[in-house]
C-alpha positions as CSV (number, residue, x, y, z in Angstrom):
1,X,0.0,0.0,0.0
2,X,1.3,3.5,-1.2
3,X,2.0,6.1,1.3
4,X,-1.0,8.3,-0.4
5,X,-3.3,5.0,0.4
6,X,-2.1,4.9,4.0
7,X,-3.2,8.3,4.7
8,X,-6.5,7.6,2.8
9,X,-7.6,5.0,4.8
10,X,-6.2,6.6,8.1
11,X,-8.7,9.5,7.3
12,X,-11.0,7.1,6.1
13,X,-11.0,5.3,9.9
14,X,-11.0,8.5,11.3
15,X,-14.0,9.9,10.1
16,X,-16.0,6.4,10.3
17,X,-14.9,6.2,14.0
18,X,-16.2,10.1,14.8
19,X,-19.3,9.0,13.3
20,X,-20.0,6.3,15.4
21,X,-18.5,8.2,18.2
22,X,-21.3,10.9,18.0
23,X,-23.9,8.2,17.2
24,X,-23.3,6.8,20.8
25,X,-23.4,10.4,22.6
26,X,-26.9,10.7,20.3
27,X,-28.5,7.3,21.6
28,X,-27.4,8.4,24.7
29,X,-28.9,11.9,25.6
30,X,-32.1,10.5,24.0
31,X,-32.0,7.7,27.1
32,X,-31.3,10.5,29.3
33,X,-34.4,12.5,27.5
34,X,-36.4,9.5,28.1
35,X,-35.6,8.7,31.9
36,X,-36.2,12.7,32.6
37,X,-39.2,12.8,30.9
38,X,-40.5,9.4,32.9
39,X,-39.1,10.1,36.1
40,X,-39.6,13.9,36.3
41,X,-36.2,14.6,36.9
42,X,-35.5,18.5,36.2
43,X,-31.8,18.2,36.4
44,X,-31.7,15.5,34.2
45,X,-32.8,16.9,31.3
46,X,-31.2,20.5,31.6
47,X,-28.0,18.1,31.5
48,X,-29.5,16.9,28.6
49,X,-30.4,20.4,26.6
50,X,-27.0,21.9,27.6
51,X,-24.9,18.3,26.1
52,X,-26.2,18.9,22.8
53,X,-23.7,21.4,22.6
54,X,-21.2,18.9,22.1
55,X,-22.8,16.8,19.8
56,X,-23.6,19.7,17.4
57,X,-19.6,20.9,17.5
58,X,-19.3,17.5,16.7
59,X,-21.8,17.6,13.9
60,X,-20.1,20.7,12.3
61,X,-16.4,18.7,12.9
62,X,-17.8,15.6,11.0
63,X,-19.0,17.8,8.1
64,X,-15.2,19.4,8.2
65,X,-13.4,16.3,8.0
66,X,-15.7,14.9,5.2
67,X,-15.7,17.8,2.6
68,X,-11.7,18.0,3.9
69,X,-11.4,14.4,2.8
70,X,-12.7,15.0,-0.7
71,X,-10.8,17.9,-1.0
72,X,-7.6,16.2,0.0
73,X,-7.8,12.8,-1.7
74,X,-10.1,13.6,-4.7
75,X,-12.0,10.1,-4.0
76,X,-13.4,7.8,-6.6
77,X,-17.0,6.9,-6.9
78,X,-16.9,4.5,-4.2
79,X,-15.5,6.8,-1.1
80,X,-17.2,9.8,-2.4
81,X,-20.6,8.2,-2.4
82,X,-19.4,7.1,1.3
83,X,-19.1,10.9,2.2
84,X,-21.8,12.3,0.7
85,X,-23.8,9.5,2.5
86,X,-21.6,10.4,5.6
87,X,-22.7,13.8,5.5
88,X,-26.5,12.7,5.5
89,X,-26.1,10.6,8.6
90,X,-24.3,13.2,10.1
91,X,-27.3,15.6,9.5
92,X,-29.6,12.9,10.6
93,X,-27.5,12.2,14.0
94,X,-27.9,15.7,14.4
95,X,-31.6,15.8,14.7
96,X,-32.2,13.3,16.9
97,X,-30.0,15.1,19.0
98,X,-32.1,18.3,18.8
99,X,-35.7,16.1,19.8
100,X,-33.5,14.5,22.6
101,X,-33.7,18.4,23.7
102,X,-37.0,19.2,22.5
103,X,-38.2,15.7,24.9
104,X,-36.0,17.3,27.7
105,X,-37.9,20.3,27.4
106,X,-41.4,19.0,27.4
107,X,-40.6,16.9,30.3
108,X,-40.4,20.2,32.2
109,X,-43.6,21.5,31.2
110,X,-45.7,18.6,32.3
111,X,-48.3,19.9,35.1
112,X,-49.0,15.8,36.6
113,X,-47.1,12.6,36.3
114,X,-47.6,10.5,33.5
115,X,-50.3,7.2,33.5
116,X,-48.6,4.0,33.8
117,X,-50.0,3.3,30.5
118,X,-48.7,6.3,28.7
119,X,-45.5,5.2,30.9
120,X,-45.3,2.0,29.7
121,X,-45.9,3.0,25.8
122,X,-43.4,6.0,25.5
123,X,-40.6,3.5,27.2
124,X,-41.2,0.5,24.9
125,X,-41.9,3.2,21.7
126,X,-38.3,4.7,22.9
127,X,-36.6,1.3,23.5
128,X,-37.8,0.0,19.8
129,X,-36.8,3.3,18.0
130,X,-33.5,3.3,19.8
131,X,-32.8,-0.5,18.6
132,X,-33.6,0.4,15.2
133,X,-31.3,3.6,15.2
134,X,-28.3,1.4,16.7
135,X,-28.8,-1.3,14.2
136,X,-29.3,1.4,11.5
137,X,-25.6,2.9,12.7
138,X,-24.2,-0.8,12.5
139,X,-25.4,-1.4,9.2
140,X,-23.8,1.9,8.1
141,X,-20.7,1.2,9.9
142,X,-20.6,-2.3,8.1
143,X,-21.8,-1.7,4.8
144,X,-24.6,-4.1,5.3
145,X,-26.9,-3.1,2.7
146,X,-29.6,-5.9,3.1
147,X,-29.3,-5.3,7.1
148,X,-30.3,-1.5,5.7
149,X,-33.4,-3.0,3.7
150,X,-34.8,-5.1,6.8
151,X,-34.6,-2.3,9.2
152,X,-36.4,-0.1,6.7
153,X,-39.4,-2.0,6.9
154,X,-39.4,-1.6,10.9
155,X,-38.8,1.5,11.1
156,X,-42.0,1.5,8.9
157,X,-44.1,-0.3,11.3
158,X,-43.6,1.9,13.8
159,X,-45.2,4.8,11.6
160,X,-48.1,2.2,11.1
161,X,-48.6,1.6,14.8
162,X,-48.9,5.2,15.7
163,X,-52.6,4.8,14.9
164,X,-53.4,2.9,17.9
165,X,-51.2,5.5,20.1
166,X,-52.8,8.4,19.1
167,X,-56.4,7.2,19.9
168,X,-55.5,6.3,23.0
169,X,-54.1,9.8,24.0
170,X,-57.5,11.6,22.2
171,X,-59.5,9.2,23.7
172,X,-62.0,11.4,26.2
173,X,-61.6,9.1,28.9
174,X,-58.0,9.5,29.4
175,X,-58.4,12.2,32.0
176,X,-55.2,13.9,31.3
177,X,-55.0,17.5,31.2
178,X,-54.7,19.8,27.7
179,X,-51.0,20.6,28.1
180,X,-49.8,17.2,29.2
181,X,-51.9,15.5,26.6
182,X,-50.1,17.6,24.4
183,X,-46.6,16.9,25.8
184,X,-47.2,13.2,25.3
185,X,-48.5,14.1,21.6
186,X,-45.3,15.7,21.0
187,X,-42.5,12.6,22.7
188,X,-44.7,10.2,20.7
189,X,-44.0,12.0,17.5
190,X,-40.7,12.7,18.1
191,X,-39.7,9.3,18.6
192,X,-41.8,8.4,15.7
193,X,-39.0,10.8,14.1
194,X,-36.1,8.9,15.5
195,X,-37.3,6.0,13.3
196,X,-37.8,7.6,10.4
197,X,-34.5,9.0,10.9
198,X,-32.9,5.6,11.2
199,X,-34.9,5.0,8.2
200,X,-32.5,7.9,6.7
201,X,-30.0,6.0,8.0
202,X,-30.4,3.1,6.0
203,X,-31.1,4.9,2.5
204,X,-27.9,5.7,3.0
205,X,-26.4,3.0,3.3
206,X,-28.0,1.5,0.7
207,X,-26.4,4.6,-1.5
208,X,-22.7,3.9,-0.3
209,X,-22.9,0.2,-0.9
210,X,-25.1,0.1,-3.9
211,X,-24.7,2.9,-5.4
212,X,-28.5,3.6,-5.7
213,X,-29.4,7.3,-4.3
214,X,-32.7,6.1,-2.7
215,X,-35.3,2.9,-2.8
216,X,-38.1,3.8,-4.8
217,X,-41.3,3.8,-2.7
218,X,-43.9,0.8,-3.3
219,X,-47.2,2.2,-2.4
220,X,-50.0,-0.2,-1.7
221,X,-53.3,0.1,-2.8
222,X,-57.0,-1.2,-1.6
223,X,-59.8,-1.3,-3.5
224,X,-63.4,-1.6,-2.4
225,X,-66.0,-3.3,-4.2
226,X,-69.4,-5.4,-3.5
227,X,-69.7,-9.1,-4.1
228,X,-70.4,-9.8,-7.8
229,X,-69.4,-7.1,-9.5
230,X,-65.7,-7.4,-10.7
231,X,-64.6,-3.6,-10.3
232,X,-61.9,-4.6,-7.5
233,X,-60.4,-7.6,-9.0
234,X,-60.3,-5.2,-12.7
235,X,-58.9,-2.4,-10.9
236,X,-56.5,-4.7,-9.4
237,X,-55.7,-6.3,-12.5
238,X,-55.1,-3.4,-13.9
239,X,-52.7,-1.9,-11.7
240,X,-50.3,-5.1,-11.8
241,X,-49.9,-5.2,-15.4
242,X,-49.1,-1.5,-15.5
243,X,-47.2,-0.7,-12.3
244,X,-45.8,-3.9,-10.6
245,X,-42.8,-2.2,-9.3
246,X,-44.2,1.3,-8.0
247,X,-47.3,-0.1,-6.2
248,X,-49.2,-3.1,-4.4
249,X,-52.8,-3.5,-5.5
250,X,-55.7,-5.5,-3.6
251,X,-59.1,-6.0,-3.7
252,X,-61.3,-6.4,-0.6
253,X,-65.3,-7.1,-0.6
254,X,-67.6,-6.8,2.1
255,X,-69.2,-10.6,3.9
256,X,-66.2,-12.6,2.2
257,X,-63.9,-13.4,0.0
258,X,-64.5,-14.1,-3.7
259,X,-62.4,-15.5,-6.8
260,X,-62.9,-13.0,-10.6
261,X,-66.3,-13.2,-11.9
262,X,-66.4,-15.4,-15.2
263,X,-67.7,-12.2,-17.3
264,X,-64.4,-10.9,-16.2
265,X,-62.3,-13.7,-16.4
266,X,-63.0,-13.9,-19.9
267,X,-62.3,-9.9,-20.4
268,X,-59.3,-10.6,-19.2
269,X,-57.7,-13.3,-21.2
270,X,-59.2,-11.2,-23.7
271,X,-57.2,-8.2,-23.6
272,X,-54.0,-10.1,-22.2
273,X,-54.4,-9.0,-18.8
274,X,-53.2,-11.8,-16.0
275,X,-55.9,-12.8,-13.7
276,X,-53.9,-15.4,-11.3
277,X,-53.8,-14.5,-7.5
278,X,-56.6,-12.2,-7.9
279,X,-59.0,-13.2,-5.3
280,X,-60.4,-10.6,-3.2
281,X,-59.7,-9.9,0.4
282,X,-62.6,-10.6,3.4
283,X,-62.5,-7.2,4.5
284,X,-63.9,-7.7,7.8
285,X,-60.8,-9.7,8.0
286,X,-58.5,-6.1,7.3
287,X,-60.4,-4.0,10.2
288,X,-57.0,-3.6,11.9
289,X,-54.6,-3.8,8.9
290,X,-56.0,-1.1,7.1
291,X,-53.1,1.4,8.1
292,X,-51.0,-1.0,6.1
293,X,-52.5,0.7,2.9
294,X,-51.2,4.2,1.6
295,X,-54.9,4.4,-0.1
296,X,-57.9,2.5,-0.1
297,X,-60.2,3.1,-2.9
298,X,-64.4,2.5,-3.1
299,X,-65.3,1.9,-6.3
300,X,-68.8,1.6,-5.5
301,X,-70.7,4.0,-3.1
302,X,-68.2,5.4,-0.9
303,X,-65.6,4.4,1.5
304,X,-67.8,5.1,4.5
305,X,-69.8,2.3,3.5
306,X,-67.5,-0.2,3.6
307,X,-65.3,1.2,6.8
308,X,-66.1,3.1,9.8
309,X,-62.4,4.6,10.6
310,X,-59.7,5.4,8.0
311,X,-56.6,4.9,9.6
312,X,-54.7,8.4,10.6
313,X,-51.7,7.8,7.7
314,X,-54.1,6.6,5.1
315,X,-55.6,8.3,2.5
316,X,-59.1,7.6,0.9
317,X,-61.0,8.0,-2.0
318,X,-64.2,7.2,-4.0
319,X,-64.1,6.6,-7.4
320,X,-67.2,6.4,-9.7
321,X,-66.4,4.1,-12.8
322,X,-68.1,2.9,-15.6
323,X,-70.2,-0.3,-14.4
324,X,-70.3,-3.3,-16.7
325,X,-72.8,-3.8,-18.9
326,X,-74.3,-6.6,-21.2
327,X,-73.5,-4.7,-24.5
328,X,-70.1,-3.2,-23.7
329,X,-68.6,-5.6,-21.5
330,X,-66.1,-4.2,-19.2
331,X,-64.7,-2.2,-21.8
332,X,-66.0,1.8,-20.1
333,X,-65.2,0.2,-16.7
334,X,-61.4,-0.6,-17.7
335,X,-60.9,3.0,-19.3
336,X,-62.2,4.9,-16.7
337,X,-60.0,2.6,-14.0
338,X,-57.1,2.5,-16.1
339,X,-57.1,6.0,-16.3
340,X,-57.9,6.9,-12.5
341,X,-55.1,4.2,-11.9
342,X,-52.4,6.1,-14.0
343,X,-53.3,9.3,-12.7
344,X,-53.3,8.1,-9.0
345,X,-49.6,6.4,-9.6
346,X,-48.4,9.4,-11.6
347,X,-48.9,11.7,-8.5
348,X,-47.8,9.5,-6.1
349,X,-44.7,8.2,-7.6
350,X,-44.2,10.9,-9.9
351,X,-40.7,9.5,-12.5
352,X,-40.5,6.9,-10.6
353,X,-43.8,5.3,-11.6
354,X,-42.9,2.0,-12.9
């Protein structure tokens, strides 16, 4: 190894080891953010608000050395997609040091203690976004790209189980007073953020090892439709052949599930359109899985009509196509879909719509 390649990689250490340096005093002030807020320890967290001092010199020290690096070594694709990446994670470990503070501060504005059951959820909720950041810096520090893709999809479910947290907190029987209700609306989303952060985390990763700047986003799709008439499994036909990478598409029907109609079955092998795996979901089955859907979709009636909540991070919509008829078939029905489909996809996914 060249002299030039010695000090490359001694940089190249150097900077990996601040990194993970600063990642540990992160994960740590938001454990001390956590135990203040739980235990209602005032000098715990002004500890906590005056040691992110330290972690944001160290921030602006980590974005010194990187751009120093590139401006010192001139690196080739693969370190200079580690930097750039470096500098992201950096940013990221920043802010979870700024709602470590922002937790320490709410802490001191709660006017009663905490129920045991708002106790018990902000510790596990903290514990399980705190794994997922640790295993997010490991995956970084390793280059562990599928570790990267895996904790993606948890940090994920945490988003998804939010739902059931924020119900709790609204619900009128709580008892809690206005301002702490609205402290413990704040922690929760902030350590929602930690997640979504780690989440961060991983793209990056992914970038540095793989090369690719960010996972596209696969959206998944419900539609709604009564027993009989075809619209769901069409619509879900549809969207398969036409996006099969930017989107998941189902089909759910009220009392039951159901295979295609024959009417549209042979519409279907008409046009060229694959009908396997298209059996439609027993909805009363999806009552809590519905937040796993980015959208759900009625393509009869409305969407009150076939559920009584929509899930907080969901989206709905009615849609009024074409129905079948004996004379035209399904032919209206798939232009109007096909083209509320597209349309749908095309704002969602934007380029990337695939």
């Amino acid at each position: 190894m060249s002299h030039f390649e010695e000090r490359l990689e001694a940089d190249l250490g150097n900077i990996r080891q601040f990194v993970w340096d600063m990642g540990d005093d992160v994960e740590r002030a938001l454990r001390q953010a956590k135990q203040a807020l739980l235990t209602r320890d005032a000098e715990l967290a002004y500890e906590t608000v005056l040691g992110d001092n330290p972690i944001n010199r160290d921030s602006r020290a980590c974005d010194r050395l990187c751009h120093t690096f590139i401006a010192r070594h001139l690196p080739g694709a693969g370190h200079l997609r580690e930097m750039a990446a470096t500098i992201r994670v950096n940013v990221a470990l920043e802010r979870i040091g700024d709602y470590a503070v922002t937790i320490s501060r709410e802490s001191l504005q709660l006017e009663d203690d905490l129920s045991e059951k708002f106790t018990v959820q902000i510790d596990l909720l903290a514990d399980e976004s705190l794994q997922i950041l640790h295993e997010a810096r490991k995956a970084f520090r390793d280059d562990n790209a599928e570790s990267a893709m895996t904790l993606m999809k948890m940090a994920k479910q945490v988003e998804n189980n939010m739902d059931a947290i924020y119900d709790q907190l609204f619900a009128e029987e709580n008892g809690m007073k206005a301002r702490t209700a609205l402290t413990v609306f704040v922690v929760f989303n902030l350590l929602k953020r930690v997640a979504d952060q780690a989440k961060n985390i991983c793209d990056q990763t992914v970038y540095a090892v793989r090369g690719v700047a960010k996972l596209p986003r696969v959206y998944r799709l419900l539609f709604l439709a009564r027993p009989g008439s075809g619209l769901g499994h069409l619509a879900a036909a549809i969207g398969r052949k036409n996006f099969p990478t930017s989107a998941r598409f189902d089909v759910a029907t009220p009392d039951g599930a159901e295979g295609v109609p024959p009417a549209l079955a042979g519409f279907l092998d008409e046009t060229g359109i694959p009908d396997d795996e298209l059996e439609s979901l027993n909805l009363s089955h999806l009552e809590h899985d519905l937040s796993d859907y980015d959208v759900i979709i009625a393509l009869e009636g409305r969407y009150a009509d076939y559920v009584n909540e929509v899930p907080f991070h969901t989206t709905a919509l009615n849609w009024s196509p074409a129905a079948p008829d004996g004379a035209d078939g399904y032919s209206a029905t798939y232009r109007d879909l096909h083209g509320e489909i597209q349309s749908l996809i095309d704002l969602m996914a934007g380029d990337e719509a695939a």
